[in-house]
C-alpha positions as a Markdown table, in Angstrom:
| # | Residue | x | y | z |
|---|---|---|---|---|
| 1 | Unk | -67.5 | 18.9 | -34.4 |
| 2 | Unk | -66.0 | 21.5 | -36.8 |
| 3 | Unk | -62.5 | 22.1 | -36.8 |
| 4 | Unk | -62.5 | 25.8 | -37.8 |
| 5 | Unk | -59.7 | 26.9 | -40.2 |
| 6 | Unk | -58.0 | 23.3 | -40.6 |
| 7 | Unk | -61.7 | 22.2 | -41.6 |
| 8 | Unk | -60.6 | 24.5 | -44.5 |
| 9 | Unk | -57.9 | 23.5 | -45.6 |
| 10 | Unk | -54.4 | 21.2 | -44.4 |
| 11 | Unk | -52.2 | 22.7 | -42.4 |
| 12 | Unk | -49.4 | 23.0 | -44.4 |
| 13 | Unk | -52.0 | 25.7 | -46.6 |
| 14 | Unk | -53.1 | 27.5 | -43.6 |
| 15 | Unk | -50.4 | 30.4 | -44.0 |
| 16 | Unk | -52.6 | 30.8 | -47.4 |
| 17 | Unk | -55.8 | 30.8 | -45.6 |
| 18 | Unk | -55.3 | 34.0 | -43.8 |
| 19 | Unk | -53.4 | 35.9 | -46.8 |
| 20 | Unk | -50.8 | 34.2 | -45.9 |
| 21 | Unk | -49.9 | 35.4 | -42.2 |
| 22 | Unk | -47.2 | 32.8 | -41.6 |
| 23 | Unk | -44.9 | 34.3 | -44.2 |
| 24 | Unk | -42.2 | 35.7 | -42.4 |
| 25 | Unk | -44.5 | 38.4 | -40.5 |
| 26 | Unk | -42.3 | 37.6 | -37.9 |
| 27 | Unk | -39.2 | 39.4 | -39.1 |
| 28 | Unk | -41.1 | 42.7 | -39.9 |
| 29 | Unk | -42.2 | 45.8 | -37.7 |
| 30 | Unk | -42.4 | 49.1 | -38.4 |
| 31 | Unk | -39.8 | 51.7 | -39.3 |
| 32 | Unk | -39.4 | 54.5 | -36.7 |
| 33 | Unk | -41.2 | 56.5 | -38.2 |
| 34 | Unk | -43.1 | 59.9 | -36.5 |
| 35 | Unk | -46.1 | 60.5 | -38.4 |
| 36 | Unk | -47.7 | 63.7 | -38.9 |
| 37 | Unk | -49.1 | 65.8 | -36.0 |
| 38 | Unk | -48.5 | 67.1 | -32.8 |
| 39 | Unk | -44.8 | 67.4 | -31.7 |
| 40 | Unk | -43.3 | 63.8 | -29.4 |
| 41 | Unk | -43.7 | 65.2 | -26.0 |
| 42 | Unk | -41.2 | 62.3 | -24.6 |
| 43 | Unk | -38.6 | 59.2 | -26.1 |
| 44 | Unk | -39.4 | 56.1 | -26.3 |
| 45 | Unk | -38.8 | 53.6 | -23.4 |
| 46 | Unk | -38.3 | 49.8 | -23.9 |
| 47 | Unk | -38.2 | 46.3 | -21.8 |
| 48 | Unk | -39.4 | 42.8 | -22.6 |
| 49 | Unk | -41.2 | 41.2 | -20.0 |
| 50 | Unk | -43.1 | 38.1 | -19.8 |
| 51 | Unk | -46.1 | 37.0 | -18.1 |
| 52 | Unk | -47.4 | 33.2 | -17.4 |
| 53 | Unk | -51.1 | 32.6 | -17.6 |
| 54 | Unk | -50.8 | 29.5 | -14.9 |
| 55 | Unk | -54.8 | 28.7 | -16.1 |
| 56 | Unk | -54.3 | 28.2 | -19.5 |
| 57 | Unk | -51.2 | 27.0 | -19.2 |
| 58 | Unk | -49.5 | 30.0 | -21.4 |
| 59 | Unk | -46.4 | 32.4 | -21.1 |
| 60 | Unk | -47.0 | 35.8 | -22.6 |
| 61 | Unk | -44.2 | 37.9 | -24.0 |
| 62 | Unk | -44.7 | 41.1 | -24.1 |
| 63 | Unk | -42.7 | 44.2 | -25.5 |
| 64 | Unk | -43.5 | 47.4 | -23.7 |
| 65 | Unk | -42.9 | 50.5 | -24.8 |
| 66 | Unk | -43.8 | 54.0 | -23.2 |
| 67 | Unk | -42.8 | 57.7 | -22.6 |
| 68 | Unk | -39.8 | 58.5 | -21.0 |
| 69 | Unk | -37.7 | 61.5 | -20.3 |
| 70 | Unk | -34.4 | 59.6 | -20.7 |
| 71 | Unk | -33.0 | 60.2 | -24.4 |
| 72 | Unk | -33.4 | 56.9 | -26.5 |
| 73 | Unk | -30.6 | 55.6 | -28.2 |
| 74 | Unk | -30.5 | 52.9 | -31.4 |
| 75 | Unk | -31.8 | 49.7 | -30.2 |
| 76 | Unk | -32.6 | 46.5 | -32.2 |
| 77 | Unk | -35.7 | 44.5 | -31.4 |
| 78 | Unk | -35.1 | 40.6 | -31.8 |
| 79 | Unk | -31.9 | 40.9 | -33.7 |
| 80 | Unk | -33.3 | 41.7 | -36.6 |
| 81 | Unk | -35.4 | 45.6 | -36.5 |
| 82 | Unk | -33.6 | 48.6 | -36.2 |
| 83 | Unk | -35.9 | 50.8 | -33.8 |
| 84 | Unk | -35.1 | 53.7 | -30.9 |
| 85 | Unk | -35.7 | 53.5 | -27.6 |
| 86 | Unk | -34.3 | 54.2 | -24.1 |
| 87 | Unk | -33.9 | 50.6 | -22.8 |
| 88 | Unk | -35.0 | 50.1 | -18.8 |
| 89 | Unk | -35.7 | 53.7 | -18.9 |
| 90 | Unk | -37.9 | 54.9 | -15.9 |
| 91 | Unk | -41.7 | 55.5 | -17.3 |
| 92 | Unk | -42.4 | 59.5 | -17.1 |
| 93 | Unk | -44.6 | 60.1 | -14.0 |
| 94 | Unk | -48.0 | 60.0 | -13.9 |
| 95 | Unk | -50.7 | 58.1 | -15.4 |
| 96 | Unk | -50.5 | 57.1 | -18.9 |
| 97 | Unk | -53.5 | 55.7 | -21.5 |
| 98 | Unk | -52.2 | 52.2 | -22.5 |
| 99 | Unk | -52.8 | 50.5 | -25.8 |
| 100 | Unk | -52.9 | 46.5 | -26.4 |
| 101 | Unk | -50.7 | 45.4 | -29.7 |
| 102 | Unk | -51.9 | 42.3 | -31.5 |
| 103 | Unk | -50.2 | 40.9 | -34.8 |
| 104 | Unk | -51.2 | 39.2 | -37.4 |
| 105 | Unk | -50.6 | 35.4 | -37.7 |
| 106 | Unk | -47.4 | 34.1 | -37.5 |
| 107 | Unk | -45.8 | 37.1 | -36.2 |
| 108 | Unk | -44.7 | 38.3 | -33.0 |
| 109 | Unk | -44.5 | 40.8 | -31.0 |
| 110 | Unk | -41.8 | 43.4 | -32.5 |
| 111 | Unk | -44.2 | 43.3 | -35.4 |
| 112 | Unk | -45.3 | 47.1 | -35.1 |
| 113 | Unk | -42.7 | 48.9 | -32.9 |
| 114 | Unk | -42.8 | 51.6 | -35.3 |
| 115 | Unk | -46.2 | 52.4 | -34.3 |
| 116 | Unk | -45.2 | 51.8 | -30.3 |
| 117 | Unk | -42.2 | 53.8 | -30.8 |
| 118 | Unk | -44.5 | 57.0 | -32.2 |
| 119 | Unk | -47.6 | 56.4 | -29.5 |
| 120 | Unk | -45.0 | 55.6 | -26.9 |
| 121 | Unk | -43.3 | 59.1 | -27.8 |
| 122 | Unk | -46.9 | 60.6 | -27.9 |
| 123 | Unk | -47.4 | 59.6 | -24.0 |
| 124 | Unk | -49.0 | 56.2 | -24.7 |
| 125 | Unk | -48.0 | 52.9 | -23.1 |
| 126 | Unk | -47.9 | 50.1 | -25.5 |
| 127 | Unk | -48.1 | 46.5 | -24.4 |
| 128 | Unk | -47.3 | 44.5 | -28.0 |
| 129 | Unk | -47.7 | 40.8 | -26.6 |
| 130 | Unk | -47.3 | 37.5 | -28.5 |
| 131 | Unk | -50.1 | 34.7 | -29.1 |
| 132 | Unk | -48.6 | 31.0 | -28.0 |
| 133 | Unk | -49.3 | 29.1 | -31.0 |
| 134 | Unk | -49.8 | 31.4 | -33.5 |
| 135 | Unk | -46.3 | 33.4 | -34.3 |
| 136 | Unk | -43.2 | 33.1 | -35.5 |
| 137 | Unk | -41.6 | 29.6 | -35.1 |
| 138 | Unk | -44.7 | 28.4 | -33.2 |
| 139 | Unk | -47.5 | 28.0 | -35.2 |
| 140 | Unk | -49.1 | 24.7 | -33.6 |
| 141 | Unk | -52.0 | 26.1 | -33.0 |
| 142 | Unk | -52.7 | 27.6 | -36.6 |
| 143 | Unk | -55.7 | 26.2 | -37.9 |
| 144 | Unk | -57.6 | 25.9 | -35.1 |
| 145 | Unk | -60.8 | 27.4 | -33.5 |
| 146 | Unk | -58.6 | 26.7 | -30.2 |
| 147 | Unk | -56.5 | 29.7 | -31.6 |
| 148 | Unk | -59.1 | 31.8 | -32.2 |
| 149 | Unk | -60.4 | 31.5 | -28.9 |
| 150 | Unk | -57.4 | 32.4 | -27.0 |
| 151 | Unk | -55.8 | 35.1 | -28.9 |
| 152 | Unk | -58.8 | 37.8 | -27.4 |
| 153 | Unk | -58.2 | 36.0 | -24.2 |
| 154 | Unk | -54.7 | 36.8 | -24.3 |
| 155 | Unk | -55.0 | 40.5 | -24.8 |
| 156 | Unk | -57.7 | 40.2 | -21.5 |
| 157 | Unk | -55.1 | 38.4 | -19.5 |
| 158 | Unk | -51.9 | 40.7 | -20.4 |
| 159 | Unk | -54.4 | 43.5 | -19.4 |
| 160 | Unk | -54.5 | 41.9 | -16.1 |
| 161 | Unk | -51.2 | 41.4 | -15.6 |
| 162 | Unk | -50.3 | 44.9 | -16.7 |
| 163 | Unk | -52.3 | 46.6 | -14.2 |
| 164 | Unk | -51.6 | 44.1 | -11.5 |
| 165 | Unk | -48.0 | 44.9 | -11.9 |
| 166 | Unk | -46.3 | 46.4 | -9.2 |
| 167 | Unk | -43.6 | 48.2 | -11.5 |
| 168 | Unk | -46.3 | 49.4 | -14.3 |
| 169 | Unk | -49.7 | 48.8 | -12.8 |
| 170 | Unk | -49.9 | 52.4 | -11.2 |
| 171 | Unk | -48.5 | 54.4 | -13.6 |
| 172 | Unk | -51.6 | 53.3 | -16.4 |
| 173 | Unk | -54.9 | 54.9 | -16.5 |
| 174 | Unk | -57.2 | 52.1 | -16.0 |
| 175 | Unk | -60.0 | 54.2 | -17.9 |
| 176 | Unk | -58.0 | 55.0 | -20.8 |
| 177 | Unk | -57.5 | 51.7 | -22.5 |
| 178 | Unk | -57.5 | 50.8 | -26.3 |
| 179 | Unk | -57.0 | 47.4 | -28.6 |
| 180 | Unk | -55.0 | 47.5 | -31.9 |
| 181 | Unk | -54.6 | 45.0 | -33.9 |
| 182 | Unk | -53.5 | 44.1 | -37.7 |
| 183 | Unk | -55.1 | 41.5 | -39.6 |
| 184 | Unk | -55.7 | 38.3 | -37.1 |
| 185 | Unk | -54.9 | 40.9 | -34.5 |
| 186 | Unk | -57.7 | 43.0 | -35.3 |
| 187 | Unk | -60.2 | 40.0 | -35.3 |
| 188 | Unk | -58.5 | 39.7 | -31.8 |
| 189 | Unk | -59.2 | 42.9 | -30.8 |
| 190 | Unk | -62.7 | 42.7 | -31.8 |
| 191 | Unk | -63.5 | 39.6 | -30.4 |
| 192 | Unk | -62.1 | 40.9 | -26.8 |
| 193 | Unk | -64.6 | 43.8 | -27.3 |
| 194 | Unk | -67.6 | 41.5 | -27.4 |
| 195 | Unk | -67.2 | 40.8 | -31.1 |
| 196 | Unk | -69.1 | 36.7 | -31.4 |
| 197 | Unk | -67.7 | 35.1 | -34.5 |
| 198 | Unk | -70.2 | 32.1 | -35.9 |
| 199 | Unk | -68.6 | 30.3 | -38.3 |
| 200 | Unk | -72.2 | 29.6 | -40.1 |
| 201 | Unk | -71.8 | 32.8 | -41.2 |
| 202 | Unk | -68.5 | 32.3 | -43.2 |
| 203 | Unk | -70.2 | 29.0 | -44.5 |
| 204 | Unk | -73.1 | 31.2 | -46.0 |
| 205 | Unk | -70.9 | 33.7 | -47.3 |
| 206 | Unk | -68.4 | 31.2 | -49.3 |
| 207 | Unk | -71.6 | 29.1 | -50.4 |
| 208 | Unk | -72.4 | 32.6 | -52.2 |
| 209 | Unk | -69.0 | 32.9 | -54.0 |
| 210 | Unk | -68.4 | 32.0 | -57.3 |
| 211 | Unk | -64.9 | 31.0 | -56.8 |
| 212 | Unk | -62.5 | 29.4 | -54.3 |
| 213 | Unk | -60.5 | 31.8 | -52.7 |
| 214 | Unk | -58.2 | 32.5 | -49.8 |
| 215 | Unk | -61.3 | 32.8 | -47.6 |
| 216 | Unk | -63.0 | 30.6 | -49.3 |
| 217 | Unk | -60.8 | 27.3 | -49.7 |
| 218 | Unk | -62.5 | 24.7 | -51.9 |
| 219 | Unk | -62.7 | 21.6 | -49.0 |
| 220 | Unk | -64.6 | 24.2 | -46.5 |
| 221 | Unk | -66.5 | 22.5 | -44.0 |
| 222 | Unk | -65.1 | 19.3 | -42.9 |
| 223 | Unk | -65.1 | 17.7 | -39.4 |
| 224 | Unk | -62.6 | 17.0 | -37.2 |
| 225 | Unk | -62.3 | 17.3 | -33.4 |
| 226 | Unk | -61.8 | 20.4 | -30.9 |
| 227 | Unk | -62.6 | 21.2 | -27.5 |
| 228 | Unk | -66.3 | 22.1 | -27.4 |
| 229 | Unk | -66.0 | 25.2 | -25.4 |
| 230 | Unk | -63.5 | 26.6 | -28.5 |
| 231 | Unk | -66.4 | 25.2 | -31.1 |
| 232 | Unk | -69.1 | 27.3 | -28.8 |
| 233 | Unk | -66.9 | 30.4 | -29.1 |
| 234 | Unk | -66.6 | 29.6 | -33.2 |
| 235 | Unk | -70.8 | 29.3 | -32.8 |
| 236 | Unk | -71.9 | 32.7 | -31.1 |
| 237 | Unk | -72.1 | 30.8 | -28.3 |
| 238 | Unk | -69.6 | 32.7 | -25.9 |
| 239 | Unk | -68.5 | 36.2 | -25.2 |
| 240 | Unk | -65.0 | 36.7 | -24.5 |
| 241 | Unk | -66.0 | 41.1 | -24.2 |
| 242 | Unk | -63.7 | 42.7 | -22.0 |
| 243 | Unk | -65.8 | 46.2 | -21.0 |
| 244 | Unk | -62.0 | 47.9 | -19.6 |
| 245 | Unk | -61.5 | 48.2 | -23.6 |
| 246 | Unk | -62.1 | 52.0 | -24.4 |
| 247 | Unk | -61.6 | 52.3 | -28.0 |
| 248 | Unk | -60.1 | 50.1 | -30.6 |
| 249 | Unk | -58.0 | 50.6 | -33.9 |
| 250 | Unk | -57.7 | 47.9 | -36.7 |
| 251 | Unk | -55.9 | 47.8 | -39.5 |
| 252 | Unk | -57.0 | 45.2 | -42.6 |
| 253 | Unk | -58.7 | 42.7 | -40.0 |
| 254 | Unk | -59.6 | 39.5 | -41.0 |
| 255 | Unk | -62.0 | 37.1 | -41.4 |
| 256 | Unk | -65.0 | 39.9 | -41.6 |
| 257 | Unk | -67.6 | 37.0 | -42.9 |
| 258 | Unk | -67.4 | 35.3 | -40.0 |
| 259 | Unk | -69.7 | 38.0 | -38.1 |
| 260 | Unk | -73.1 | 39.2 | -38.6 |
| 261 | Unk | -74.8 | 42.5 | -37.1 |
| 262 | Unk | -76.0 | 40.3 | -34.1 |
| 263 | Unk | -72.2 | 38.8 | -33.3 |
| 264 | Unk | -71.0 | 42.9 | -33.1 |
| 265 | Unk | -73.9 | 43.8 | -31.2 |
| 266 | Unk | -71.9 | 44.1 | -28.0 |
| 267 | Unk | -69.2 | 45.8 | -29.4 |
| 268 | Unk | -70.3 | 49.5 | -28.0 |
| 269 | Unk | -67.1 | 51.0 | -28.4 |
| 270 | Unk | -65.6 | 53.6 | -30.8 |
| 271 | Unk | -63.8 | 51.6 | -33.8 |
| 272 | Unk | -61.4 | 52.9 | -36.3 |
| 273 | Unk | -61.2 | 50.4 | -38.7 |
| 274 | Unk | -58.1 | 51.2 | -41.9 |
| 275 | Unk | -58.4 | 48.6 | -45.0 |
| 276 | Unk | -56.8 | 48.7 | -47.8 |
| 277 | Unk | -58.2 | 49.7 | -51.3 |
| 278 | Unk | -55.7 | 47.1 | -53.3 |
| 279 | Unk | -55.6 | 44.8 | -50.9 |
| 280 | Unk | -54.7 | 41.2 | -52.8 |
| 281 | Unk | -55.2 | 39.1 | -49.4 |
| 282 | Unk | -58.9 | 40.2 | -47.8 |
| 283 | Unk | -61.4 | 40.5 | -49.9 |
| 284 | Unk | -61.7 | 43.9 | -50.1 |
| 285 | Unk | -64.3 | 45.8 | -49.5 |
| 286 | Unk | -66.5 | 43.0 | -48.8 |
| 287 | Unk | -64.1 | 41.6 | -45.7 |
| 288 | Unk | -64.7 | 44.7 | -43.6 |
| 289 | Unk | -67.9 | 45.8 | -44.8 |
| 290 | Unk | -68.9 | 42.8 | -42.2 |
| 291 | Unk | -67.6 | 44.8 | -39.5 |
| 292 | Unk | -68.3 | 48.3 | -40.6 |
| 293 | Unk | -72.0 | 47.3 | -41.5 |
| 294 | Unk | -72.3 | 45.7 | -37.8 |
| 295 | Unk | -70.6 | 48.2 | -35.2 |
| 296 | Unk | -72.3 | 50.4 | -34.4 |
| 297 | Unk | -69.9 | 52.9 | -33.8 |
| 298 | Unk | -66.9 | 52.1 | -36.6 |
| 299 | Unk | -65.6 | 55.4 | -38.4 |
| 300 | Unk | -64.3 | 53.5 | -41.9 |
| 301 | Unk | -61.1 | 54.3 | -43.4 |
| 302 | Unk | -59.9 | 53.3 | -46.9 |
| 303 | Unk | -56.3 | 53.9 | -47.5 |
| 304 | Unk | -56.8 | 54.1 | -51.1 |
| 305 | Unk | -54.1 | 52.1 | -53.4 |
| 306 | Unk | -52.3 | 50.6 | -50.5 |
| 307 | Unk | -52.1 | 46.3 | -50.7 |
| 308 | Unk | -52.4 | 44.1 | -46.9 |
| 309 | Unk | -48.6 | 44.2 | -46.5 |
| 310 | Unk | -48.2 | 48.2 | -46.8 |
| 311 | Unk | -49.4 | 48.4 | -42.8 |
| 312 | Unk | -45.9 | 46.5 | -42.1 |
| 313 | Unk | -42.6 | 48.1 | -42.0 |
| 314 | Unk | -40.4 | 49.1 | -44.9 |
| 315 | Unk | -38.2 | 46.3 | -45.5 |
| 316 | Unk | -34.5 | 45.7 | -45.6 |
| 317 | Unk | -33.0 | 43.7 | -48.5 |
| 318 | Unk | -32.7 | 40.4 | -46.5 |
| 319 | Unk | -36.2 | 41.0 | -45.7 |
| 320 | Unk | -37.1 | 41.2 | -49.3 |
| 321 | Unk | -34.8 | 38.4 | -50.2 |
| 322 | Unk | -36.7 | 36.2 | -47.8 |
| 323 | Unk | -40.1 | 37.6 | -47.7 |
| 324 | Unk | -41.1 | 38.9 | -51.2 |
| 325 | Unk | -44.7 | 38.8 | -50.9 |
| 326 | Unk | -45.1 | 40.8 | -47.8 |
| 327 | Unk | -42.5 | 43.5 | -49.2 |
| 328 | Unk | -44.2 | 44.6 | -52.4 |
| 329 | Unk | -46.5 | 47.2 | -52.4 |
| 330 | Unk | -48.6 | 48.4 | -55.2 |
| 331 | Unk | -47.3 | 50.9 | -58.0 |
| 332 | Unk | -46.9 | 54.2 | -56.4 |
| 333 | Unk | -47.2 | 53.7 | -52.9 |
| 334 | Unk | -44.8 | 54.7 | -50.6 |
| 335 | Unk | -45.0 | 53.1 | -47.2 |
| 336 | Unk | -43.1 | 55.4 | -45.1 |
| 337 | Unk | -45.6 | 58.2 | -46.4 |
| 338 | Unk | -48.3 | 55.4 | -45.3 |
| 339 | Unk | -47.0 | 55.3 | -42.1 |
| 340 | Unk | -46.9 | 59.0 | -41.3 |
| 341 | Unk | -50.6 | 58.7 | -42.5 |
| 342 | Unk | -51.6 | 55.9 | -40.1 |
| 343 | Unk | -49.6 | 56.7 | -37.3 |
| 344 | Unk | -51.0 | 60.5 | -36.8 |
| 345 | Unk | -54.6 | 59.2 | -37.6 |
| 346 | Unk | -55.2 | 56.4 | -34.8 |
| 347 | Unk | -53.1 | 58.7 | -32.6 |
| 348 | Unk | -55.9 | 61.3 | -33.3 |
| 349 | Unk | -58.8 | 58.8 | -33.3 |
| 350 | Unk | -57.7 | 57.5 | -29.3 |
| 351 | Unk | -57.1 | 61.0 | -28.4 |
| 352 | Unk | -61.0 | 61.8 | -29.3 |
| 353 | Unk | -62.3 | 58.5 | -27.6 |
| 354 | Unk | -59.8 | 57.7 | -25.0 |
């Protein structure tokens, strides 16, 4: 059997694999930062919950933020990021569209509150969960087609639990429900909207490459063991499509080559997909051309001159003692300008298909 991702390469090089994921992504999210648009009808709301998958065997953490008419105050997320929100605050009444947060490898689920914060503000419930095995201080699972397989799972189930949720469950609108995702987040989003990754298809397009690359490591293709329903997931062999998804917005998602037009068939949903015109990680445009070229209805968005790392948040100077790489951003590129950018346009993009 293949053992997808360690097949390409050990594991102590699988943080380089996907651009790197596993550098510190953990300590970064978003600034609060309002981007440009309509007026914040409501503050932010905040509370941590946690949710345990008894079938898998997992415990989801999820951060939930939402609108409130309480006034938020300064609040810092994992004792590190510097956000706002009304902690425990009561959710505004009614019925609110809810949108599913997934990071990028190695991180965790404070990741993007500066996007939360602004769609929370904006009368959007977001539910930012973690992947067991695949964030910060965890990362057993990296590597692995296991990890692949569960991480759109995991969106499916915190859906579940959500709406099932006595305290939350009635105050979302069950037909107004979107997937985000950065990097290994937005395969994750993809793959929970019917996206089948075969990982023939990322064979073909290394064999085609003239050079070894992040995505293309030079020892692709050796054997090792997994379960086989993970390895028939990694073959186009299962669909892990969740049809409650409405709409989904990515943001540099990774491992494009791993799908063809007929792995995105079923993925009938509007797509906003951002990449990155100086992206160093993905490579760029050919990484999401794969999934523009096979969804049928993706609008493309190139943020021109922005690198991978410009989605995250503007760093402190620990953070860019610590985490270097994922703090530089390319000449002339501000990131809080970015973020206004990004922010008002998936905002936009949901309120058209949601």
């Amino acid at each position: 059997m293949i053992r997808f991702l360690r097949a390409f390469a050990p594991r102590r090089r699988f943080s380089e694999y996907l651009a790197g994921f596993a550098l510190a992504l953990a300590v970064l999210g978003f600034c609060a930062t309002l981007g440009a648009g309509r007026a914040a009808a409501f503050d932010a709301g905040f509370r941590d919950l946690e949710f345990l998958d008894g079938e898998r065997g997992r415990t989801i953490p999820v951060a939930l933020w939402y609108p409130t008419d309480s006034t938020a105050g300064p609040l810092t997320y994992g004792g590190i990021h510097a956000g706002r929100a009304a902690t425990g605050s009561a959710i505004a009444p009614g019925r609110h569209p809810l949108a599913l947060l997934s990071h990028g490898t190695g991180g965790n689920r404070f990741n993007q509150f500066n996007l939360a914060e602004f769609l929370a503000a904006s009368g959007y419930i977001v539910a930012a969960l973690e992947h067991p095995g695949d964030r910060t201080f965890d990362t057993g699972d990296f590597g692995t087609a296991k990890n692949l397989y569960n991480r759109p799972r995991d969106l499916s189930f915190a859906l579940s639990a959500l709406l099932a949720d006595s305290a939350i469950g009635g105050q979302i609108d069950d037909k107004r429900i979107a997937a985000l995702g950065h990097s290994a987040g937005g395969f994750s989003a993809i793959a929970a909207a019917g996206g089948r990754p075969n990982l023939q298809n990322l064979f073909d397009y290394c064999a085609s490459q003239p050079a070894a690359s992040l995505t293309c490591p030079t020892n692709a293709g050796e054997h090792g063991e997994e379960d086989p329903l993970y390895i028939d997931f990694m073959s186009g062999g299962v669909s892990l499509k969740d049809a409650r998804l409405r709409a989904l917005v990515v943001a540099a998602p990774a491992i494009g080559p791993l799908f063809d037009a007929p792995g995105l068939a079923e993925v009938d949903i509007p797509v906003l997909i951002f990449w990155a015109g100086a992206d160093a990680i993905l490579n760029e445009p050919d990484n999401s051309r794969f999934y523009l070229d096979g969804i049928e209805h993706a609008t493309e968005r190139e943020m021109p001159g922005i690198g991978h790392f410009t989605f995250l948040s503007e760093c402190s100077n620990m953070l860019r003692s610590v985490a270097p790489q994922i703090c530089a951003d390319p000449d002339g590129i501000s990131r809080a300008d970015q973020h206004q950018i990004i922010n008002a346009e998936t905002l936009e993009f949901l309120e058209r298909h949601l």
